[in-house]
N, C-alpha and C positions, 0 to 999 in steps of 0.2 A: 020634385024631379024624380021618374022613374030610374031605377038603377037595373040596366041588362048585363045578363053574362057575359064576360069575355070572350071572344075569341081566340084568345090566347089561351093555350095550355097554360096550367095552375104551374105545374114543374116547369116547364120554360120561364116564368115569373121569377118564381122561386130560384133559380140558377141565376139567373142575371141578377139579382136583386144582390145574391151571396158575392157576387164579382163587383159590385159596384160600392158597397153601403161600407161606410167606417165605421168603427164602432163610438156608440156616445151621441152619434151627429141626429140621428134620428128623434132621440129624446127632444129636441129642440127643434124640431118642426110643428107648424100647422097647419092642419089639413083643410086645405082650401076647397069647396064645393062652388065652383061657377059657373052659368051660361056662355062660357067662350067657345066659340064656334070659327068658320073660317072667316065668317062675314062680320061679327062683332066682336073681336078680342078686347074691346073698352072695358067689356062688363066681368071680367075677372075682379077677385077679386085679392089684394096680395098682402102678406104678414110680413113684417120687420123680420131678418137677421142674416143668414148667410149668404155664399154667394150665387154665380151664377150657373153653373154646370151642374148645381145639385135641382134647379127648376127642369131644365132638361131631362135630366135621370130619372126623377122622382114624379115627374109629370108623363112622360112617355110609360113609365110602367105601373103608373095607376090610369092607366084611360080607360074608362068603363066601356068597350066592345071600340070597333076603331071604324068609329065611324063620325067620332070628334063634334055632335050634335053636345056631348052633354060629359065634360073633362074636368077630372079631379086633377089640382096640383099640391104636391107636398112643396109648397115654398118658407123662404127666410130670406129674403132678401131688404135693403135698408133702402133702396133706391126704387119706388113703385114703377115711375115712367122706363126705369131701365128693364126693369124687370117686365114689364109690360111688352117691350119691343121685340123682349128675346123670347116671350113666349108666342108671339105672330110666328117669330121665325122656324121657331122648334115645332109647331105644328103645320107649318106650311111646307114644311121641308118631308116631314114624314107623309104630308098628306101625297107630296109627290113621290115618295116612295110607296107609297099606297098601291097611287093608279101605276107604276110601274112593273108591279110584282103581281101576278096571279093568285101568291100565296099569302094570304094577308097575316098568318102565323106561323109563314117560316121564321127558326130562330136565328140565321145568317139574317136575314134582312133586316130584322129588329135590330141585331148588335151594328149593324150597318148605319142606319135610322141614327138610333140614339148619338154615333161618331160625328156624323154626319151635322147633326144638330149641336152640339155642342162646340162643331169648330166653329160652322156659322157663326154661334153665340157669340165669338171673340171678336165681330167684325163691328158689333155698337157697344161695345168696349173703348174706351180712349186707351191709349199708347204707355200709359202712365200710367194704366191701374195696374195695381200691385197683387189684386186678388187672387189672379192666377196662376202668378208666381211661386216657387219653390218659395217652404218658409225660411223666415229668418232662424238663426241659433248665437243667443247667447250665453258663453258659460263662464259662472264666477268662481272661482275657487280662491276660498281659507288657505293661512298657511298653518300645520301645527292643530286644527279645529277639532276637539274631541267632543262625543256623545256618552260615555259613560260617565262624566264629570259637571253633565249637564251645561255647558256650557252655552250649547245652541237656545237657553230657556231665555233668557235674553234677547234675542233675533224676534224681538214682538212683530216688526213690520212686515220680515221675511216669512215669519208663519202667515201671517196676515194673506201676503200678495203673493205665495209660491205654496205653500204647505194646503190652507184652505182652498187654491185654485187650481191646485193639482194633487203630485201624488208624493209620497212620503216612503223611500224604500228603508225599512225598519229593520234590514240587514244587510246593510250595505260593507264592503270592507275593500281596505288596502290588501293588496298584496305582497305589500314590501315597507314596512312602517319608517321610512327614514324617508327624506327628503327628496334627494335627487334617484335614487330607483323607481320611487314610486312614479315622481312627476314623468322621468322617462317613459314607464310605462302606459302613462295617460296622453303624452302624446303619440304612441305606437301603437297602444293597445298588446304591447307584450310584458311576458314574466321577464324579469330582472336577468332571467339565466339563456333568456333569447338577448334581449338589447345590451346586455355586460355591462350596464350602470349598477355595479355591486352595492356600493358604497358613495357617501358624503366627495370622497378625495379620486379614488381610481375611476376615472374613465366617466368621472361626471362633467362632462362638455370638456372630456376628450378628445387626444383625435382620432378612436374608433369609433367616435360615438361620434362624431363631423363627418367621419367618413361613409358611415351607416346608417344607423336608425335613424340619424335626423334627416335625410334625406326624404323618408318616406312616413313624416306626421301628418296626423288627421290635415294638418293645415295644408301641406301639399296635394293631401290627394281632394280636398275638396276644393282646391283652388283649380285642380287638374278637370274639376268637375261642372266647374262655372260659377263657384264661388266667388265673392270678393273678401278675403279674408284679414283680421288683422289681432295684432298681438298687444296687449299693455297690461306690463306689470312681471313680477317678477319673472323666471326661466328658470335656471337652472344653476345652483348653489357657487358654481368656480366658472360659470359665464364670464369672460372679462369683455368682453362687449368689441372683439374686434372684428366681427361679422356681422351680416343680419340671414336669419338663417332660413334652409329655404321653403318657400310655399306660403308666402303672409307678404299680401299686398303694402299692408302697413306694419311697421315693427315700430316699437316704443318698450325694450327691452331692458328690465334693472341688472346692473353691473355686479357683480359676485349676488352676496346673503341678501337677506332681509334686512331694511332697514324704513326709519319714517323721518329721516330728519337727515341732510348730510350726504347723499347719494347721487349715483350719475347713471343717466337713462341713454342706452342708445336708440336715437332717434331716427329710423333710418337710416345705420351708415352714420350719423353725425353725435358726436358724444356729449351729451346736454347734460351739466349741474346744477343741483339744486340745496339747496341751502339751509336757513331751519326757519323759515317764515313762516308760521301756519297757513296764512291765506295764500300762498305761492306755491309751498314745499310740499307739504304734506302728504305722504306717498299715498296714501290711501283717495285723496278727493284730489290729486293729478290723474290717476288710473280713471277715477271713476267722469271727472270732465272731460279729457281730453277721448276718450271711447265716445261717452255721446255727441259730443260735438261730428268726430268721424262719422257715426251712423248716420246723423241729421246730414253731414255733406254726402254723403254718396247718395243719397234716399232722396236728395234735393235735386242729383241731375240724373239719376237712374233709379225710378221708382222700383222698378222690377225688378233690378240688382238683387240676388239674395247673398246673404252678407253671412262671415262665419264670425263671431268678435270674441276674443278671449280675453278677461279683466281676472288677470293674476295678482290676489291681496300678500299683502305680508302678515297680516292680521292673521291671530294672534299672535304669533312668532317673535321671539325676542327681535328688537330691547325693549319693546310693552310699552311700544310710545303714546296715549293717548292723545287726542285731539282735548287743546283745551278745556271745551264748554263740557266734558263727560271725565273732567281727573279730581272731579268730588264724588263718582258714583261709586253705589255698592260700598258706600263708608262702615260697616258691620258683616262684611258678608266676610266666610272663611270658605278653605277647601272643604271638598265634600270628605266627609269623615267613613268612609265605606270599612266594612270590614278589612278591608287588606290594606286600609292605611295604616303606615306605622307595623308592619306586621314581618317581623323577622320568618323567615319561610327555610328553613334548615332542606327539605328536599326538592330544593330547585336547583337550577344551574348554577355555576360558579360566581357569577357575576351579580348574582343576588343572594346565594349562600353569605358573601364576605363582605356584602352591604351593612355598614353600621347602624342600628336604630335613630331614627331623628332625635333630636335632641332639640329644646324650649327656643333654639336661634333657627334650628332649621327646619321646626313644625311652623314659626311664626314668617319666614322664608315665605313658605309654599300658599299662606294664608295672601299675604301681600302679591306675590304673583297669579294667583288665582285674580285677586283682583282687577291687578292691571289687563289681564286678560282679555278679562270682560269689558273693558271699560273700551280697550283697541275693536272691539269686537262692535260697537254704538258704531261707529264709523262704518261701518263693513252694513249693516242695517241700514244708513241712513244712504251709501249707495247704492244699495237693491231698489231700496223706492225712488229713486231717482230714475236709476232704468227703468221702471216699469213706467211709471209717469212722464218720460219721454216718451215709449210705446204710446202709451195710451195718446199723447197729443198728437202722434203724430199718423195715428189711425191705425197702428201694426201692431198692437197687441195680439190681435188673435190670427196674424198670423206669423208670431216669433214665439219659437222655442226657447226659455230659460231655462237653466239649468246649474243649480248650484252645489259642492261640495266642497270637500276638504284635499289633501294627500294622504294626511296620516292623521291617528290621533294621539293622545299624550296623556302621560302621567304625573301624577302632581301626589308623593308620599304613599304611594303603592308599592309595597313590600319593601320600605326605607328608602326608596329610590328617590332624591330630594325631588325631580324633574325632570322632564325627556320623554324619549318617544324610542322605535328600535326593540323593544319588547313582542316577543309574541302571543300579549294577553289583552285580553278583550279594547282595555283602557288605549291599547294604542292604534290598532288594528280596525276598531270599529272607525266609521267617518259618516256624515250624514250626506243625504241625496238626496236632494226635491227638483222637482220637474212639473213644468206647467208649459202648455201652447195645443196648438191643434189636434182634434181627438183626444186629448185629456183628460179624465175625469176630475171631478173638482173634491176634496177632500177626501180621497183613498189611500192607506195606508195598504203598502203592499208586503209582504214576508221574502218573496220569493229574495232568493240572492243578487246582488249586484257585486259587481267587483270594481275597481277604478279599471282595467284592462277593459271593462265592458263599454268604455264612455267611447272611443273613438268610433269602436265599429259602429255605437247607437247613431253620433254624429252623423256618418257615411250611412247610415239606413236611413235618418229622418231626411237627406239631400239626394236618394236614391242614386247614390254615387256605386260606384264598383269597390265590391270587397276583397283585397288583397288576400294572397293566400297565407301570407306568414302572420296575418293577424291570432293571437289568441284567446281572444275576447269574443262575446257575445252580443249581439244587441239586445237592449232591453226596451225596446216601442213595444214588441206584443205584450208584454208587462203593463208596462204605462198606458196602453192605449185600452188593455184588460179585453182582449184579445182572444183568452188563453179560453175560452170553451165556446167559439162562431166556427171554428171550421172544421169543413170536409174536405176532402180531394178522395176523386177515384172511384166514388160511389163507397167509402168507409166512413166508416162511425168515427164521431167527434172524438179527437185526441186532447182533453184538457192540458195546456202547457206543462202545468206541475207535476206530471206524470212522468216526461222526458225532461223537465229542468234541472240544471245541476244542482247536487246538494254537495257538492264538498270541492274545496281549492287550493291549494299552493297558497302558503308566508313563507318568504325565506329570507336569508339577509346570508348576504357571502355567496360563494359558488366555487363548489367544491372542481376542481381539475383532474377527471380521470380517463385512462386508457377505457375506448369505446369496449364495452362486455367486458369490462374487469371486473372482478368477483376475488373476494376474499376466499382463501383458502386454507386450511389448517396446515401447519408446518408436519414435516413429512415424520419426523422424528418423534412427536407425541403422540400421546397415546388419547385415542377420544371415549367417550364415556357415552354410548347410546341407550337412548328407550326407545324401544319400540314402538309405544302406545304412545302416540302424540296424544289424543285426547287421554290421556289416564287422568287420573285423580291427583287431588294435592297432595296425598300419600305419595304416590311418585316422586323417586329420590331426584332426578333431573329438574324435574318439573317443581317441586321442592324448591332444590336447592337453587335454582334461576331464576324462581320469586324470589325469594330470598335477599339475591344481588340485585333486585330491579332489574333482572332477563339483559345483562349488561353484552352487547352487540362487539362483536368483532371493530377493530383488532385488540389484542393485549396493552396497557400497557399500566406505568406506575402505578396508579390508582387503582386497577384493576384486579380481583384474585382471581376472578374463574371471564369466559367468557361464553354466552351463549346461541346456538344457533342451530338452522335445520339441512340437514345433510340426507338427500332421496327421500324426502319427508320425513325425513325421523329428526328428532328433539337429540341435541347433543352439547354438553358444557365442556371447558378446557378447561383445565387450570393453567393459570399463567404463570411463570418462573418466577421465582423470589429473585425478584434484580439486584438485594443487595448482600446475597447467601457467598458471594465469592471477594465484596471488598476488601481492601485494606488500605484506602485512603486516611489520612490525616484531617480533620474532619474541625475539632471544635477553634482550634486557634489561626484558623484562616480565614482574614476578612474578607470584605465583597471581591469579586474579581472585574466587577464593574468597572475599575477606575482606570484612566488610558496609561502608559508607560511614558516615563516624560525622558527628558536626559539629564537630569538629576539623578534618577535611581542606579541603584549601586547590582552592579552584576547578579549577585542574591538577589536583588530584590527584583530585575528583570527575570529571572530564573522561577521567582515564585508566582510571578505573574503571568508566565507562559503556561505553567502547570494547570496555573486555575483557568486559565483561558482554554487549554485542552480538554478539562473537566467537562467547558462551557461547551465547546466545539461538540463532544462526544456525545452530552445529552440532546441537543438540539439533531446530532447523524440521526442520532436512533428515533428520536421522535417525528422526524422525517420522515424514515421507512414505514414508520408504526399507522402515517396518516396520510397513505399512499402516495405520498412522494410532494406533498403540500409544502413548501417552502412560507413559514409560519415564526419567521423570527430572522434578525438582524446578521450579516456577515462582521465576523469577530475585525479588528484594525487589522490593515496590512502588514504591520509590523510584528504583531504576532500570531498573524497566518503564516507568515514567511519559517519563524519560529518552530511553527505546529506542523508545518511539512515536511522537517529536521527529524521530527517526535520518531520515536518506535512506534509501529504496529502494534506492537503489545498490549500499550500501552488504552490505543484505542480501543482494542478491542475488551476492556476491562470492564467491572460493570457499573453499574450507576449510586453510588452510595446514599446513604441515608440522606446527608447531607443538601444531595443534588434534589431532591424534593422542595429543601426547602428554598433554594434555588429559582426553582420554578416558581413557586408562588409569589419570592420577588418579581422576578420577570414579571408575572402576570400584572403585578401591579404598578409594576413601570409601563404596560402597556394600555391601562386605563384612561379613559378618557375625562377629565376633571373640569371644572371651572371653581374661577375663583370669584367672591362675591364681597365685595366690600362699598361703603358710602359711595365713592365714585361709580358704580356702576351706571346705575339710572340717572337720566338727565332731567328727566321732565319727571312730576310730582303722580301719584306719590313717592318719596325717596325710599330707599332704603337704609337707616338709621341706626340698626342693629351691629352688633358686634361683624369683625369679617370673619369668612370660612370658605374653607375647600370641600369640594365633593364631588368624590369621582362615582359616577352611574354608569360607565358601560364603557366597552372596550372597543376596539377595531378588526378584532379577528372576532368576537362573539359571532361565529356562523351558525345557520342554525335552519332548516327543513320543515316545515310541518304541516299538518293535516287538517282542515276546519271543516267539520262536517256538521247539517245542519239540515233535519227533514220530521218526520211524525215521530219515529221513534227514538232518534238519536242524534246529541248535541253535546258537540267532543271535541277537543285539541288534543291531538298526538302530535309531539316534536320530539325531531332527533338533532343531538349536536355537533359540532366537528370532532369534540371531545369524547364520543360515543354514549354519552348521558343521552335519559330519553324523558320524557314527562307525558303524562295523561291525563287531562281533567273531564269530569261530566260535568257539564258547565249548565245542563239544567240543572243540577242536585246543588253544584259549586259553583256557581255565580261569577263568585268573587276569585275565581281559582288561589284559594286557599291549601288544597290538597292534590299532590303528585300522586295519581292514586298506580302507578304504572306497574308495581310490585301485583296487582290484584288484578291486573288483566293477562287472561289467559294465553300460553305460550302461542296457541294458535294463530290468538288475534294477533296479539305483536308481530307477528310474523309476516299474516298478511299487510298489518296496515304499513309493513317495512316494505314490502314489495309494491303498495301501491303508493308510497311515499318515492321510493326509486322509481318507479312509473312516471309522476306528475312533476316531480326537479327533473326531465329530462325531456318534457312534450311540447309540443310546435304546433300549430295549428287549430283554429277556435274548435273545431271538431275533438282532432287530439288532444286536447287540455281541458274537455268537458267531460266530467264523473258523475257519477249518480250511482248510491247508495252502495257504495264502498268497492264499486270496481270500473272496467273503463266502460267507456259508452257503445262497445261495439255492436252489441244487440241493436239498440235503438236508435244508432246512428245514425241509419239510411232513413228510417222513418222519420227522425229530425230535421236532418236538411232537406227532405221534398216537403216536408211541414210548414218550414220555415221559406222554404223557396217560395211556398203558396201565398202563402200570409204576405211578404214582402211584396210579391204581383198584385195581390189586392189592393195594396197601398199605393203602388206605382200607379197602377190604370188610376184611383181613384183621383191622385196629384195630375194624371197626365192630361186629364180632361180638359182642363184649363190650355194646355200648350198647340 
């Protein structure tokens, strides 16, 4: 067969080729060479695999000159006769566009042509093929599932059928390592300090949070979008199940925490219990039946339906209930022994400063829960291939999105901590991500960043739904789909994604309440100490003396002797007042003031208990002020507030004695957050048989800011605290963040990464809450979104062919 030139310009080719082609699909054609002409289209000749709009595309812009005697087709198609009909049609249709145009290589007429043909294509199509339909999405998510404790090495089937047939984001992370901020996050796609799910308790399926953010989850807006959407399995930690919330065609929602045994689902509006029957109960393989059976019915009377289905596990998540036939597994395995296990760490925060080292009950503890873990985790594996082998029977594997992760991840004897999550170090923060389905690569592991905030918008990208503005998350398909070095726009040179992708993100836990451009100022009365030379030397007595403190940040207070900070650019420390240079409280023979005033006590002894209660009142005024006006601890009894508003001024205005310190670190420790571990806890095997114990790991005001950067040269956590502690690790060099290296980073930098730290706790918008390489995105911004506008049109036309 002779081959002639085109008639078609080579760049007119080349243009429509770059608006049409997904990335990956190509690799998976075969190039067919046949005699199909107008008078014999039998003698094509057709290869197994994709579907029909890409015979069209790929056969209209390889036609060797257009004159259709002698026409290559790039097909994959599984259905030869179907495929046969719709190549009559796609060249009969062009050929009538042929004799109608004078210009046989105008580019309007070709883009016309190809449209043209590919709507025909849909008319010997049946009514019920699902081909060219919007894909399906399924997302599974862990509860509690960590990657630095290896846990995920377990998941054989899930690597199997999601890791090996797709992609693997190898830095993926939470933004908020606790429970319910994160999960909020994942169905909004915002930071914790946009949707105000701080915490476990405030406002976690609240009613700002009913009033609000739920309003506007992935699951509404793609239901707004032509989804059919539906929900099973857990929600949101203080859920009580007296709604069903909106945008999820189907709801099958668990009532409060995590549980596998003993729990009650709202079903719709209808509050269904269940019991502890393995074959009935079992939270993990209810989620995972009752979800496929829904798919199979909707996909039974609406093949084309695209479906959004969310299978929220409890796994791994206390109480580590295994599934019978896996509570003999991993009978020798312990936790992972990393260097920061067991690892008393003196310059961290407070909440691990006063962490006691494990001890032979509670290193054996951690061994035993690690276990159980894993073993709740067989279940979570043995429903991923479930779903996938549903897909596959029911012919929609390729084209349903899966999509599996975590919320958060967890610690297990990292820096004495017995267990838990809430930490902002790698162990909790890191979460896994795998993705598999249309335009996917099979076995790629990707670096670039993923955030949980980025899953909704992906969602809304892979359903080419409309992207809200308050979202602050990114999509990751140009990732996934490896995307990141095919385009142009505007006649410009290829912008590789990693160039404009973020390298750095917001953890936070708390949320700080301040007057809009409130800024710390130095009291009017002191005297400040400047250098001139912000770059000077460590000879530099400021600069000096600031390392020194750990560059300890405004404001002053107990624990603080100097404070430091940059005043017109210049480097400046304060010494803070000695708050107890003017006491003269009575100090050693005065018990707790904790204990309430009963009506047994004798006038004295109500007398001394108001005193200590003003003591209590006065350090709590001033620590108030000191942490701009943060309401951070408990109103004293009304009976002796009544008392305390009797008191002299004087009195209050007195200072803070030796004493009141240590005060405070009681408080602190009445405000930790403990569990108690004894033989009853666990129900199902293996038990726990050991001695009982408490242990408290972390608090409920632990608030806390930080910075995770992460690009060629540089891999860093900077956090700052409510307490004005700050920590630094090089997490390439320190891994294991073993060393607060904060004291050895230069005044400068602390400074800036404080300003870009108060930049990102306070940003809105996927745009605005995108960094890269330690400042905001504003340079590359506009470049990004027509980048990203591009790449998103390419995906759309290429979905839209079908419609």
């Amino acid at each position: 067969m002779s081959n002639q030139s085109s008639d078609i310009p080579e760049n007119v080719l080349t243009e429509l080729s770059d608006h049409i082609k997904v990335d990956g699909f190509l690799d998976h054609f075969d190039v067919l060479m046949g005699g199909v002409n107008a008078g014999n289209n039998d003698q094509a000749e057709l290869a197994p695999g994709t579907n029909s709009p890409h015979l069209c595309v790929y056969g209209m812009l390889n036609y060797n000159a257009i004159n259709y005697q002698h026409a290559r087709f790039m097909l994959s198609l599984k259905n030869k006769k179907k495929a046969k009909a719709i190549a009559v049609m796609c060249v009969a249709r062009i050929q009538i566009m042929e004799k109608n145009c004078k210009r046989e290589n105008n580019r309007l007429i070709m883009v016309l042509a190809l449209i043209m043909c590919v709507k025909n294509s849909n008319t010997v199509k049946k009514s019920n093929d699902s081909l060219l339909s919007r894909p399906n999405i399924i997302f599974i998510m862990a509860d509690d599932l960590d990657v630095n404790l290896g846990s995920t090495d377990v998941l054989k089937k899930t690597k199997r059928l999601l890791q090996d047939e797709g992609v693997t984001f190898t830095n993926a992370f939470t933004t908020s390592p606790l429970c319910c901020p994160s999960r909020s996050s994942i169905l909004t796609g915002r930071y914790a300090h946009n949707h105000n799910v701080n915490s476990n308790d405030k406002n976690c399926s609240g009613p700002a949070w009913i009033d609000g953010p739920e309003k506007l989850n992935f699951g509404k807006l793609l239901q707004d979008s032509g989804y059919v959407t539906a929900y099973f399995g857990k929600y949101l930690n203080n859920y009580n199940g007296d709604r069903v919330p909106p945008g999820w065609n189907h709801w099958s929602g668990l009532v409060r925490n995590s549980r596998f045994y003993n729990y009650s689902l709202n079903v719709n509006g209808k509050i269904v219990k269940y019991k502890n029957d393995y074959k009935k109960d079992y939270f993990t393989d209810v989620v995972t039946n009752a979800s496929i059976d829904y798919f199979k019915n909707v996909k039974s009377q609406t093949l084309s339906a695209p479906i959004m289905m969310v299978l929220s596990m409890s796994a791994p998540h206390g109480p580590e209930d295994s599934a019978p036939q896996y509570q003999d597994s991993f009978k020798d395995i312990k936790a992972p022994r990393h260097p920061n296990y067991n690892y008393t760490s003196s310059d961290k925060h407070w909440v691990i400063r006063q962490t006691p080292p494990l001890d032979e009950t509670t290193a054996l503890f951690t061994d035993i829960l690690y276990r159980k873990r894993l073993q709740t985790l067989l279940s979570v594996d043995d429903a991923i291939e479930k779903v996938y082998n549903m897909l596959l029977q029911v012919g929609l594997l390729d084209e349903t999105y899966i999509i599996f992760t975590s919320d958060h991840g967890y610690h297990l004897g990292q820096f004495n901590q017995v267990k838990g999550k809430s930490q902002p170090y790698e162990s909790d923060i890191r979460i896994p991500l795998y993705m598999r389905g249309p335009h996917i690569p099979k076995g790629v592991n990707i670096s670039s960043i993923a955030l949980n905030i980025d899953l909704a918008p992906t969602f809304l990208d892979i359903a080419n739904a409309n992207f809200p503005s308050f979202i602050d998350g990114t999509s990751l398909m140009d990732h996934a789909a490896l995307s990141k070095t095919r385009s142009t726009f505007k006649g410009k040179a290829k912008h590789p994604i990693q160039q404009i992708w973020k390298d750095t993100f917001l953890v936070e836990r708390g949320k700080l309440k301040v007057l809009e451009n409130q800024l710390w100022k130095p009291d009017k009365d002191l005297v400040l100490k400047p250098v001139e030379n912000v770059n000077a030397s460590d000879n530099n007595k400021a600069n000096k003396i600031c390392q020194s403190f750990g560059f300890p940040m405004p404001p002053c207070s107990p624990d603080k002797k100097i404070i430091c900070f940059f005043k017109n650019e210049v480097l400046h420390y304060q010494e803070c007042s000695n708050l107890t240079s003017k006491c003269n409280c009575k100090e050693s023979s005065i018990p707790s003031y904790a204990k309430n005033i009963s009506e047994d006590d004798s006038t004295d002894d109500i007398e001394l208990k108001i005193k200590r209660n003003k003591e209590k009142l006065f350090y709590w005024k001033n620590e108030r002020n000191k942490l701009s006006n943060i309401a951070v601890y408990k109103t004293v009894a009304s009976k002796v507030a009544d008392h305390v508003k009797e008191s002299s001024a004087a009195y209050l205005n007195n200072c803070l004695c030796s004493s009141k310190r240590k005060i405070k670190k009681k408080k602190v420790h009445e405000d930790m957050n403990c569990f108690h571990m004894s033989k009853n806890h666990w129900k199902v095997p293996p038990l726990w048989t050991g001695p009982s114990f408490t242990a408290c790991t972390n608090s409920p005001n632990s608030t806390y800011w930080c910075l995770r950067t992460i690009n060629a040269t540089h891999n860093f956590l900077y956090c700052e605290f409510i307490t004005g502690f700050k920590e630094y690790f090089n997490v390439s060099e320190d891994p294991y963040q073993l060393r607060n290296i904060v004291s050895n980073v230069e005044p400068q930098k602390l400074y800036d990464l404080h300003r870009q730290l108060n930049y990102i706790r306070k940003c809105n918008s996927s745009h605005g809450c995108l960094l890269r390489a330690g400042r905001n995105m504003d340079d590359n911004e506009g470049l990004l979104r027509k980048w990203r506008r591009f790449e998103r049109k390419k995906r759309q036309f290429s979905n839209s062919l079908g419609n």
